[in-house]
C-alpha positions as MATLAB code, in Angstrom:
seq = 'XXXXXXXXXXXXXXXXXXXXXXXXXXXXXXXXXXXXXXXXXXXXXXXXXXXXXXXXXXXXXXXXXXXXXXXXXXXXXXXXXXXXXXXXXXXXXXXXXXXXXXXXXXXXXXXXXXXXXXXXXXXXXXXXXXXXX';
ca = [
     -23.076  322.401   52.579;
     -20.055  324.851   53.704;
     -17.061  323.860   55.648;
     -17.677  320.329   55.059;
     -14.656  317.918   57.129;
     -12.583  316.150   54.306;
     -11.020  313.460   54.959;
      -6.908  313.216   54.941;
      -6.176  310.102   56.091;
      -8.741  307.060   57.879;
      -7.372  305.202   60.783;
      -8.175  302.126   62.770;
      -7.971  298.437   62.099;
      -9.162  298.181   58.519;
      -8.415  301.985   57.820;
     -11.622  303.206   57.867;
     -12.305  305.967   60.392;
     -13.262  303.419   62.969;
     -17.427  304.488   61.990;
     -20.140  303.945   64.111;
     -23.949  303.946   63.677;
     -26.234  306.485   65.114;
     -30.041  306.693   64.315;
     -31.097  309.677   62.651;
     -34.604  311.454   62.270;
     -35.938  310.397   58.603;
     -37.058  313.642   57.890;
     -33.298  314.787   58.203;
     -30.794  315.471   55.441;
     -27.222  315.777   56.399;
     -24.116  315.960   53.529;
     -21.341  313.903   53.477;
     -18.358  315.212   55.834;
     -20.685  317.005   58.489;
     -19.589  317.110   61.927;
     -22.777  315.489   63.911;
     -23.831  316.178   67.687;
     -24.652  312.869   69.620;
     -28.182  313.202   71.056;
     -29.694  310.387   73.597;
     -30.462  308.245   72.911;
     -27.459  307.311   70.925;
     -28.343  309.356   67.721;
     -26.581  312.076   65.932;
     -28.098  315.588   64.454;
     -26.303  318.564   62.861;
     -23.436  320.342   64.709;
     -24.373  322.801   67.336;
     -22.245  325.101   68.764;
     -19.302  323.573   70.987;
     -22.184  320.234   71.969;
     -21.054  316.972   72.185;
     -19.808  315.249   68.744;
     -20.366  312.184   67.303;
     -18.073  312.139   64.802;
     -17.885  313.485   60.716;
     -20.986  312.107   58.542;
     -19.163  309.229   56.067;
     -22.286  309.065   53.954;
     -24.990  311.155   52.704;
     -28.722  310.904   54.234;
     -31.276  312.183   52.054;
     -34.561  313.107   53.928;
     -36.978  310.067   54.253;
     -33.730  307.798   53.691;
     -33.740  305.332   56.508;
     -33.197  305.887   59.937;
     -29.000  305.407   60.470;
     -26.103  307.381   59.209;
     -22.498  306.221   59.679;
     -19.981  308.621   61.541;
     -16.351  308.530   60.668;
     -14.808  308.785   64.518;
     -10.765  308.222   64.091;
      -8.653  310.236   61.431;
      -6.993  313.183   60.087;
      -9.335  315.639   58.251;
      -9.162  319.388   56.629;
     -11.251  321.581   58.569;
     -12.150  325.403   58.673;
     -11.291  327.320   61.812;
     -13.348  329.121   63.870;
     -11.310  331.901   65.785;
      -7.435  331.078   65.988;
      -5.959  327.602   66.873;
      -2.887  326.579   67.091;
      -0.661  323.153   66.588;
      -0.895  320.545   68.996;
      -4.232  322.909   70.633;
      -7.403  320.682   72.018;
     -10.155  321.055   69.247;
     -13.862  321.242   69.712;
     -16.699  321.343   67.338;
     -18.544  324.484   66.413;
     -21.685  324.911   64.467;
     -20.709  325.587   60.792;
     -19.135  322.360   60.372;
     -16.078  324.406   61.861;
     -13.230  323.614   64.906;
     -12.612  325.939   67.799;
      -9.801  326.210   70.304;
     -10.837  323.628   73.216;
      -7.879  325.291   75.627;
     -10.233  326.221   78.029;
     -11.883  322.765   78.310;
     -11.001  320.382   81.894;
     -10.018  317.039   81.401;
     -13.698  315.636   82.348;
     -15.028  317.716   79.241;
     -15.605  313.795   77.290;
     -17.269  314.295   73.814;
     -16.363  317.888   73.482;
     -12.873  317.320   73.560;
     -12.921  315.993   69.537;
      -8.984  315.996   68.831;
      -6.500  318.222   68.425;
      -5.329  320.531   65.771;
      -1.997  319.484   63.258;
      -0.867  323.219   62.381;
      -1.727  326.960   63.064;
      -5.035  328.641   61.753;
      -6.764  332.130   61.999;
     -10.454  332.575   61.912;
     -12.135  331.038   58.910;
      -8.727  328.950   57.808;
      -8.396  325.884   56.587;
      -6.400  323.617   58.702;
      -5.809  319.619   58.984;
      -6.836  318.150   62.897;
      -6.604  314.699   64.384;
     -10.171  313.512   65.351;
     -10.231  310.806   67.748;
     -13.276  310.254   69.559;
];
């Protein structure tokens, strides 16, 4: 997988990215630090472009592996940039596994707002963001 999200630093109470459980087709293989859309009912797929995120795969899932994958949801993590961003900018997932600029998003925008980003990046750089979801 390209672009895959890399984790920095985990946060929550035990220090571990705060994960939660999503169902999963079994016929579906995602890599370990994907960025996941949240599908109803409460399950998670590949990244589409700027949908609604469930958070950064923690764990492989091998087609015909089971039914659940864990999503990493709080935490600092080394992205690729889509377009330019800059520090302290509202992020949103992009298909690619990359981040976008969010600036244009309103305050009701829920899921798509994913974080925000720690430094400056041009198109197709890597940068670190804060995911909190």
């Amino acid at each position: 997988m390209s672009n895959e999200w890399t984790k920095v630093e985990l946060y929550g109470a035990n220090n571990d990215g705060e994960p939660r459980r999503y169902t999963i087709a079994t016929g579906t293989s995602i890599s370990k630090g994907a960025l996941l859309t949240l599908t109803d009912p409460r399950t998670a797929t590949a990244q589409g472009a700027k949908s609604y995120t469930a958070g950064v795969a923690s764990e492989e899932h091998i087609s015909g592996g089971g039914t659940s994958i864990a999503a990493w949801t709080n935490g600092v993590f080394s992205v690729t940039a889509s377009g330019g961003i800059r520090a302290g900018e509202t992020i949103v997932g992009c298909n690619g596994n990359t981040v976008a600029s969010g600036a244009a998003l309103s305050a009701s925008s829920g899921a798509r707002a994913i974080g925000y980003a720690l430094e400056n990046a041009a198109h197709a750089e890597t940068l670190t963001v804060r995911l909190r979801l």
